[in-house]
N, C-alpha and C positions, 0 to 999 in steps of 0.2 A: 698725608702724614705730616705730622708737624715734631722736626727735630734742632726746632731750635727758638730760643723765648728768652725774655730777660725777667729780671728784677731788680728795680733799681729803687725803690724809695728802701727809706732807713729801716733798721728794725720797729722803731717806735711806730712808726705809722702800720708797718705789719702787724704789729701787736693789737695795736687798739683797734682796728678795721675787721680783726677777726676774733676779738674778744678772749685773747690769754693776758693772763697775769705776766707783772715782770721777773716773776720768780718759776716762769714755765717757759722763758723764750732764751733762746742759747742767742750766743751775739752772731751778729749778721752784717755780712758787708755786701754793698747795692752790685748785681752783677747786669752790667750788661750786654752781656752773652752768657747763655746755659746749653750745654750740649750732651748729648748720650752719654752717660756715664759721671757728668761733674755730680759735686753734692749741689743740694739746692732745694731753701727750704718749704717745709711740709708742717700741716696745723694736721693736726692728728689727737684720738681720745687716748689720752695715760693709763695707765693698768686701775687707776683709781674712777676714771669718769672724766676728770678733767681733761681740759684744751692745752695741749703742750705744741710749742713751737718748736723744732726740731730739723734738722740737715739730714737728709736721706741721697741715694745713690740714685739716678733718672735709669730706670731702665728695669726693667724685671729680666732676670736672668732665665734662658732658655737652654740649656742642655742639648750637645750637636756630639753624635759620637766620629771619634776622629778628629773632630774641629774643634775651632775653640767657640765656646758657647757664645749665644748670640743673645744681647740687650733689646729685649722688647720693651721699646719708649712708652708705645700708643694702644688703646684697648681699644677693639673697633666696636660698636653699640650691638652690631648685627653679630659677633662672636664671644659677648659677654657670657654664653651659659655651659662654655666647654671650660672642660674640668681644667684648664690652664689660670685662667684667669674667677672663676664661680666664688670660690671660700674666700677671697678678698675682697669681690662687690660685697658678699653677703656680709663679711664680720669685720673687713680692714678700709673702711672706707674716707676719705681726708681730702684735703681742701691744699690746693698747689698754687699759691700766693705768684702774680701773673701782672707785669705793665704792658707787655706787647707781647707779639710772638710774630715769628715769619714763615713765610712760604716761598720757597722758589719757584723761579717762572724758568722753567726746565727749555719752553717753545723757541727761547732767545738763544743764541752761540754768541759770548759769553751767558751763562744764566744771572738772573739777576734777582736780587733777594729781597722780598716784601713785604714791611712790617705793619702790620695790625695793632690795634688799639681799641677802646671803647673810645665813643664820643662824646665826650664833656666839655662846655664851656670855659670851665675854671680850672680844667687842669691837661695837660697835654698827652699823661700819660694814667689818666687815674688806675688805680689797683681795682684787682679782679682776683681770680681764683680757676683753676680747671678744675672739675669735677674728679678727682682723682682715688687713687686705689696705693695700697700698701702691703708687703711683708718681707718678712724674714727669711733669704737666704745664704743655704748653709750648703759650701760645696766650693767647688774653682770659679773664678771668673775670667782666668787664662788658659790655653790652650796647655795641659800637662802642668798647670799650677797648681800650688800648695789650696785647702780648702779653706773657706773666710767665711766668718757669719756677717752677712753687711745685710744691713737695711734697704730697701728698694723700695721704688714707688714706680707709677704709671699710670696715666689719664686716660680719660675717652674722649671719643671721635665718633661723631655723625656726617651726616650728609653737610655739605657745604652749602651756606645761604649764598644769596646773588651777588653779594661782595666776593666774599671769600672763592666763590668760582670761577671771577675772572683769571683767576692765577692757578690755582688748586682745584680741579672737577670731579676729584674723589671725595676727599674728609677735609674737615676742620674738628678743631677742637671742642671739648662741653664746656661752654663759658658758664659760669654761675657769676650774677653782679646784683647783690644785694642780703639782706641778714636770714632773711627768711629763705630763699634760695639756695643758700649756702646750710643751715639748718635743716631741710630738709634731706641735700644730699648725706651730712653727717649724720647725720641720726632720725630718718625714717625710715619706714618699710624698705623694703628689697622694692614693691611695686610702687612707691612711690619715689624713689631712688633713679628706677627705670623712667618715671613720669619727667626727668628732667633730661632725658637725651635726646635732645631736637635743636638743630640750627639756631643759633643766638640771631634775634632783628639785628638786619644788614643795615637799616637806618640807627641803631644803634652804634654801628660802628664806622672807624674811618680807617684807611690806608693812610699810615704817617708817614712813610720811607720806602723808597725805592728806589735799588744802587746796587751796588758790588759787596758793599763793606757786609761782612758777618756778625755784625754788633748792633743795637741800638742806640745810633749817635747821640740822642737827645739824653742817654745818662751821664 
């Protein structure tokens, strides 16, 4: 399970890497740390067709009677078809703009927390995307709180490649890294949508950081 990721390049370069206008992107400051529940931005289709960039809440809200409801970050590949998460692959589907992400290594006392990256020559942190999901709700997000319409998002997770298992032997995240892959999860088939949930190449990526800190230093 992955709860915790940054974003740190500018809006501009989010922009032009996943193809909105600059009259469809709200302004954006580089985070490096995102956690359950912060906002944090999402390229998503507008009621018109177009690509809008937009700030959504991490977590899709789960309903707990008695308790206070619980923020589902992560969609798992293998429980895509229950009615929880189904009418969102199928109709709300978005691209969650991505320089690193971590995993904690639970096996240590202290744990110690380890951040991922694609592997690129020329840049240390380049931009990527989760394969991500979206909607709208309407209800409490506190325990006996007042009801909110908030925005929500949530990605998927597969099987972990050989990198990502040294630390994490459950999930990693659906990396999408390129125009065409990212196009497909936004607007193809439901089964061709499905055709992109498989471990991202472990030679594709590198472990940047590995430490204490809950952030990514390099923003």
């Amino acid at each position: 399970m992955c709860n915790l990721y940054s974003q740190t390049r500018a809006v501009e370069a989010v922009r032009r890497l996943f193809r909105v206008s600059s009259n469809r992107a709200v302004a954006l400051e580089p985070k490096d740390a995102i956690f359950p529940g912060h906002m944090a931005p999402v390229v998503r289709r507008a009621q018109d067709g177009e690509r809008e960039l937009v700030e959504l809440s991490w977590g899709f809200v789960l309903p707990q009677p008695g308790k206070a409801p619980r923020r589902v970050t992560n969609t798992r590949d293998d429980k895509m078809d229950s009615r929880f998460w189904r009418d969102s692959l199928v109709e709300r589907r978005c691209l969650v703009p991505v320089t690193s992400f971590c995993e904690p290594n639970a096996d240590v006392k202290p744990a110690t927390w380890n951040w991922f990256a694609l592997a690129d020559e020329e840049s240390p942190r380049p931009l990527f995307a989760f394969a991500g999901i979206w909607r709208v709700w309407n209800g409490p997000v506190k325990k006996d709180g007042p009801p909110v319409a908030l925005d929500v998002f949530s990605f998927m997770t597969t099987t972990p490649n050989a990198l990502v298992e040294t630390v994490n032997h459950e999930r990693m995240p659906v990396l999408l890294a390129g125009e065409e892959a990212q196009a497909q999860w936004m607007d193809g088939s439901y089964a061709e949508a499905r055709a992109l949930l498989r471990p991202y190449p472990p030679e594709n990526m590198r472990l940047v950081q590995t430490g204490y800190e809950k952030k990514d230093l390099l923003a």
